[in-house]
TIVO-2410 file (N, C-alpha, C; in nm, 3 decimals):
# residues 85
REC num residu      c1      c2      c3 atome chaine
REC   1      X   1.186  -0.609   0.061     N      A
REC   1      X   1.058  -0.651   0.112    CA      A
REC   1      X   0.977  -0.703  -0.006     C      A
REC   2      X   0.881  -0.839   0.050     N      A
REC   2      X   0.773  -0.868  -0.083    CA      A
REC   2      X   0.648  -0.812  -0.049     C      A
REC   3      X   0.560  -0.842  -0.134     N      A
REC   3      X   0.394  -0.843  -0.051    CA      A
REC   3      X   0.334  -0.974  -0.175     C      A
REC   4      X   0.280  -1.026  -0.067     N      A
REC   4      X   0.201  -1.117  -0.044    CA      A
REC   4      X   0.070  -1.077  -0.146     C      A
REC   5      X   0.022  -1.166  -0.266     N      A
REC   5      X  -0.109  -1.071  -0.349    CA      A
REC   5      X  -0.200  -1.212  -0.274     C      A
REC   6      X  -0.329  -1.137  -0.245     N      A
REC   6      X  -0.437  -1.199  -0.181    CA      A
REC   6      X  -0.587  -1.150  -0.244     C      A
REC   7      X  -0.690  -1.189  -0.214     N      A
REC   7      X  -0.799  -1.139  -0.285    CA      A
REC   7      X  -0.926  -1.062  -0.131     C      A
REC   8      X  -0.959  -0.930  -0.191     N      A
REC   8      X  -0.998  -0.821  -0.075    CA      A
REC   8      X  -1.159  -0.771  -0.161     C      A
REC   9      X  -1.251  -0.804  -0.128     N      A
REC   9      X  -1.341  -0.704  -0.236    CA      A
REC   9      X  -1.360  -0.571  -0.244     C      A
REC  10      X  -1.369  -0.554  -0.311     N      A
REC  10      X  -1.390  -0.384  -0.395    CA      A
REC  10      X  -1.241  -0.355  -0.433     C      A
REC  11      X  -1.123  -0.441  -0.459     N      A
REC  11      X  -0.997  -0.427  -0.515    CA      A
REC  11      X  -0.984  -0.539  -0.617     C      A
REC  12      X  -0.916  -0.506  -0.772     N      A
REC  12      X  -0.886  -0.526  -0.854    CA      A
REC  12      X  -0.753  -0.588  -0.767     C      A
REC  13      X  -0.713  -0.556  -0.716     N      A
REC  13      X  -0.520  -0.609  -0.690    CA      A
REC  13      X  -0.565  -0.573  -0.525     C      A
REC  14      X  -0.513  -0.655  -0.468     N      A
REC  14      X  -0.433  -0.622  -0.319    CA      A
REC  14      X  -0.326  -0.694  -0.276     C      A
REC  15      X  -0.295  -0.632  -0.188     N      A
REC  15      X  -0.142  -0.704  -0.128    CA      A
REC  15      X  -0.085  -0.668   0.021     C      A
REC  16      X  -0.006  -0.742   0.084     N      A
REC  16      X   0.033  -0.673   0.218    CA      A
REC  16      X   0.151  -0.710   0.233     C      A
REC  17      X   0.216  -0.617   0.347     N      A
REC  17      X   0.378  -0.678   0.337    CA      A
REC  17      X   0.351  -0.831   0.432     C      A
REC  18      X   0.464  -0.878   0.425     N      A
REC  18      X   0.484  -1.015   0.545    CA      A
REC  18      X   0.378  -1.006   0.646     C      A
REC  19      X   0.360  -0.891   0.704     N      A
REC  19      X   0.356  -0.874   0.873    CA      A
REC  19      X   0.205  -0.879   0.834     C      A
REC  20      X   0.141  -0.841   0.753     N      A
REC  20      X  -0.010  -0.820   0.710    CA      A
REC  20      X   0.010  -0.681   0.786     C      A
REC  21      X   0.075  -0.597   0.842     N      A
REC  21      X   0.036  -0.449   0.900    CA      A
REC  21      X   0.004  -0.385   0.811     C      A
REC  22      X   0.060  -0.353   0.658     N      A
REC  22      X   0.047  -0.253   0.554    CA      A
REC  22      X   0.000  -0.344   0.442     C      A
REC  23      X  -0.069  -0.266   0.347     N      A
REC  23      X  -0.154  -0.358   0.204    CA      A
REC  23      X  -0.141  -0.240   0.100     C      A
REC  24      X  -0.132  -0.270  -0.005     N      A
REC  24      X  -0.154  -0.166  -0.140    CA      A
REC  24      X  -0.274  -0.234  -0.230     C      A
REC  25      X  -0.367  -0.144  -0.197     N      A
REC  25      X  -0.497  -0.186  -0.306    CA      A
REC  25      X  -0.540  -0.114  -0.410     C      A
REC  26      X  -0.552  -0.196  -0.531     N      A
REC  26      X  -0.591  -0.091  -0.653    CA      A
REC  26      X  -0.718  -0.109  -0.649     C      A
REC  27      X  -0.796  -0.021  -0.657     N      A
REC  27      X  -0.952  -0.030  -0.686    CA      A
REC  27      X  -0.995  -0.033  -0.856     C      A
REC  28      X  -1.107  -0.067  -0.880     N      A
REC  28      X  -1.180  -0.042  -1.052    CA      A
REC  28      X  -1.157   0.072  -1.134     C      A
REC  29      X  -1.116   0.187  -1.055     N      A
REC  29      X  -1.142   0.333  -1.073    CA      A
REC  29      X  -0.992   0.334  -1.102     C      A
REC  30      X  -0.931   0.252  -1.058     N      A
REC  30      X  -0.780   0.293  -1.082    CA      A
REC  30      X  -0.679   0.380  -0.944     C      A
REC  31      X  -0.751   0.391  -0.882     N      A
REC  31      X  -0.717   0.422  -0.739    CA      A
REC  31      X  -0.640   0.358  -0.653     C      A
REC  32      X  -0.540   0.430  -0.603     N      A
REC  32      X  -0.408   0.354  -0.527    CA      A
REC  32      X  -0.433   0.346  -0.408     C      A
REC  33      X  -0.495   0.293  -0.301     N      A
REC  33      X  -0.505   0.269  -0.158    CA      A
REC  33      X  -0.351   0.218  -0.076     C      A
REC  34      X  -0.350   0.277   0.023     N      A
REC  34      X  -0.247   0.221   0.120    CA      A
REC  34      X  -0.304   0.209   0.275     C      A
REC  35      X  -0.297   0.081   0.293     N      A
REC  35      X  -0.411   0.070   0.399    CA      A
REC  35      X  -0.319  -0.003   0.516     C      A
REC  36      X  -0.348   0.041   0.664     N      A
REC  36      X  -0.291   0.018   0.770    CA      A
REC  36      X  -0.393  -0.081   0.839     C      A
REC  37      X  -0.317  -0.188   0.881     N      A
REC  37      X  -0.452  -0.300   1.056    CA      A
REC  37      X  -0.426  -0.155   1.129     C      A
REC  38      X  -0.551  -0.181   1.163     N      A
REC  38      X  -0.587  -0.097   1.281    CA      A
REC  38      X  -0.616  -0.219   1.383     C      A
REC  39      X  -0.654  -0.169   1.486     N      A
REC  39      X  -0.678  -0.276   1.629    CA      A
REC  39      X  -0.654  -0.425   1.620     C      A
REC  40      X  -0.590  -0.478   1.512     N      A
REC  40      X  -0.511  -0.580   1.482    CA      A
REC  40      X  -0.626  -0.661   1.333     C      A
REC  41      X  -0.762  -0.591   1.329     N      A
REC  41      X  -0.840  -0.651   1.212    CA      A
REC  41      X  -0.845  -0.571   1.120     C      A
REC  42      X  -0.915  -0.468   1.132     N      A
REC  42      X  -0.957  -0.402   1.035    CA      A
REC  42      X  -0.876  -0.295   0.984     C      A
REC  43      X  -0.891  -0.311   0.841     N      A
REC  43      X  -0.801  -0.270   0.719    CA      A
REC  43      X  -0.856  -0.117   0.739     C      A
REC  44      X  -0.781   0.034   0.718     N      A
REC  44      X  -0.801   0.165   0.722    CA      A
REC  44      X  -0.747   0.231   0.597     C      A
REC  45      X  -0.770   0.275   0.539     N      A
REC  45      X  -0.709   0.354   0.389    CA      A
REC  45      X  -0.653   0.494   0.438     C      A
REC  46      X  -0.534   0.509   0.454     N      A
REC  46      X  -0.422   0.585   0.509    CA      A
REC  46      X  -0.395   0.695   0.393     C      A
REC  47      X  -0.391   0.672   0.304     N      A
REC  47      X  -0.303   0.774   0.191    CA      A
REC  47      X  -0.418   0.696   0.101     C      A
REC  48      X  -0.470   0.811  -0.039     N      A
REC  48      X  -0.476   0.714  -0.149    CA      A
REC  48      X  -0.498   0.800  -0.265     C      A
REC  49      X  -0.406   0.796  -0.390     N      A
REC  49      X  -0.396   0.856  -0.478    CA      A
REC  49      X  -0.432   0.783  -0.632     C      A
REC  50      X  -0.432   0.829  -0.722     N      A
REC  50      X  -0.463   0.796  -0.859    CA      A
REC  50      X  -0.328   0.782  -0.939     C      A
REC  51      X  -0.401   0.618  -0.967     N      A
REC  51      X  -0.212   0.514  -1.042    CA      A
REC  51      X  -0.202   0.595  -1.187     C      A
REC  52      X  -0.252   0.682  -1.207     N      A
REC  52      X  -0.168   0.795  -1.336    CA      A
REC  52      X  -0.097   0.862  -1.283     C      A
REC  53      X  -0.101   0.955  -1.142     N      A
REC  53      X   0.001   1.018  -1.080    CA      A
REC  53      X   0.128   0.958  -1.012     C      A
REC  54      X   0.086   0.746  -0.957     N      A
REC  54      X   0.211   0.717  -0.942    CA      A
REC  54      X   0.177   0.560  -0.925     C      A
REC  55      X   0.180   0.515  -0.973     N      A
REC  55      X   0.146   0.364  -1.039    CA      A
REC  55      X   0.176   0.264  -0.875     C      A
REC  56      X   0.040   0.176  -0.877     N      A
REC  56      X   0.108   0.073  -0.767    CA      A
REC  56      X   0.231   0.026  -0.778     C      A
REC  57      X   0.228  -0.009  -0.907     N      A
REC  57      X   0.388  -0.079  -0.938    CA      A
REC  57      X   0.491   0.013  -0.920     C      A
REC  58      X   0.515   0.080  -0.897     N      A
REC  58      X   0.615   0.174  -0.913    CA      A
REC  58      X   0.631   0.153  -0.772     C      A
REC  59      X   0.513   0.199  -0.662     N      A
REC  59      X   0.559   0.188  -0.498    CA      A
REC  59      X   0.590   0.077  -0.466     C      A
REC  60      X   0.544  -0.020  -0.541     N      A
REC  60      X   0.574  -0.144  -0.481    CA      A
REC  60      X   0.715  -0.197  -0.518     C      A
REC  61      X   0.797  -0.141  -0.640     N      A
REC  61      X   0.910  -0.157  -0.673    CA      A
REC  61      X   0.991  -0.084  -0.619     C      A
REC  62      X   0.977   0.036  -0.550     N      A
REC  62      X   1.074   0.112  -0.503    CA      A
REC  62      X   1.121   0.050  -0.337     C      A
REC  63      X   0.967  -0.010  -0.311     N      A
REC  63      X   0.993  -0.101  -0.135    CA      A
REC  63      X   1.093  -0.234  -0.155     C      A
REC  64      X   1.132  -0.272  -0.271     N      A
REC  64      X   1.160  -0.400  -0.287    CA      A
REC  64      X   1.303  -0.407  -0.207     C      A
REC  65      X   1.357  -0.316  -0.201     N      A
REC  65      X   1.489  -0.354  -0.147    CA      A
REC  65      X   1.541  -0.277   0.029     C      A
REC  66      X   1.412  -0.270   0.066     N      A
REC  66      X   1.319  -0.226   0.181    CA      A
REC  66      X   1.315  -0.334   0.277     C      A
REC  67      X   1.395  -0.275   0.452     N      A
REC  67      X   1.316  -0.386   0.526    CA      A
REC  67      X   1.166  -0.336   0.553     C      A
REC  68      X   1.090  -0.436   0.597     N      A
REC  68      X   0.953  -0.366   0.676    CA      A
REC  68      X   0.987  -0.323   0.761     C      A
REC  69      X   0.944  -0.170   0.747     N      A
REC  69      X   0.929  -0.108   0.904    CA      A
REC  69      X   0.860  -0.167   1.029     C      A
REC  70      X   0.873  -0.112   1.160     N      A
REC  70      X   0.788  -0.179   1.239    CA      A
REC  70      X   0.674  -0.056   1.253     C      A
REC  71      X   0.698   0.042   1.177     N      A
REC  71      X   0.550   0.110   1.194    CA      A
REC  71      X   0.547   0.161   1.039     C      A
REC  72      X   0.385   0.094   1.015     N      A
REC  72      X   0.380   0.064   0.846    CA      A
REC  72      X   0.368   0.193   0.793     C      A
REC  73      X   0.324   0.283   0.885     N      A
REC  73      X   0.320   0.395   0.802    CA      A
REC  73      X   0.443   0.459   0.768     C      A
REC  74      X   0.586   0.431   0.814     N      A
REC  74      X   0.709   0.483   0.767    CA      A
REC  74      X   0.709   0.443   0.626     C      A
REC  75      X   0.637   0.356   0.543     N      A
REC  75      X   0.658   0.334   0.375    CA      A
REC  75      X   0.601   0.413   0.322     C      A
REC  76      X   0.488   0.521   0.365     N      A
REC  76      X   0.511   0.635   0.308    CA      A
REC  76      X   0.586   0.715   0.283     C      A
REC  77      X   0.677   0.692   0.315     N      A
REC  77      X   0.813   0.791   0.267    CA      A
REC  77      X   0.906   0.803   0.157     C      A
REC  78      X   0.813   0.653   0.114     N      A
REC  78      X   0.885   0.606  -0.032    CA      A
REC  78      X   0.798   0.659  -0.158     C      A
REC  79      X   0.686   0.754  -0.087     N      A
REC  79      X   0.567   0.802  -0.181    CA      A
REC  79      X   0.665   0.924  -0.246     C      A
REC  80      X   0.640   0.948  -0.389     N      A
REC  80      X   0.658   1.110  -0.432    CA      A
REC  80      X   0.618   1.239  -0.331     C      A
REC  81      X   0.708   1.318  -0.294     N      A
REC  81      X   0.704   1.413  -0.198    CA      A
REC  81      X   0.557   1.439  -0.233     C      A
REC  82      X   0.520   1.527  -0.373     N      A
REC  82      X   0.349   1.550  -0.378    CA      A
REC  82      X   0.256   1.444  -0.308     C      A
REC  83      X   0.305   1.363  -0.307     N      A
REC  83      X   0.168   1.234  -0.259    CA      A
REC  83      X   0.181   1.206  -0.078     C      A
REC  84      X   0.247   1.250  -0.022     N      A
REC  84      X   0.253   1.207   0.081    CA      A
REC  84      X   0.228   1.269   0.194     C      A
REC  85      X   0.100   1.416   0.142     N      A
REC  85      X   0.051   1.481   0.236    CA      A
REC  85      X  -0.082   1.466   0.189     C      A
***
């Protein structure tokens, strides 16, 4: 799987897979967002942890050889067991 980098405000980096269903946003603070469409517009912050405990790049490299799910929240599963409650 790729993601798509696009520009979102209040994110330093964002991105979404193909489908636009799932996005990974880094905020200023250094903060890892994983954000789901809800009702087909608006973006929701689902999970979100601090990129010292596990770097955007890192999730976003581990999805690479990833199809997209059809329900975005199954790519949480690719989170470190600690991060994914």
């Amino acid at each position: 799987m790729y993601f798509v980098t696009t520009k979102r405000a209040g994110y330093v980096l964002f991105c979404t897979t193909p489908s636009e269903r799932a996005a990974v946003g880094l905020t200023e603070t250094q903060d890892v967002h994983f954000l789901v469409r809800e009702s087909g517009l608006d973006w929701v912050v689902v999970r979100e942890w601090k990129a010292s405990d596990y770097s955007h790049t890192d999730f976003l490299a581990s999805l690479h050889e990833q199809e997209e799910p059809a329900d975005p929240r199954k790519l949480l599963d690719f989170l470190p067991a600690a991060l994914r409650s």
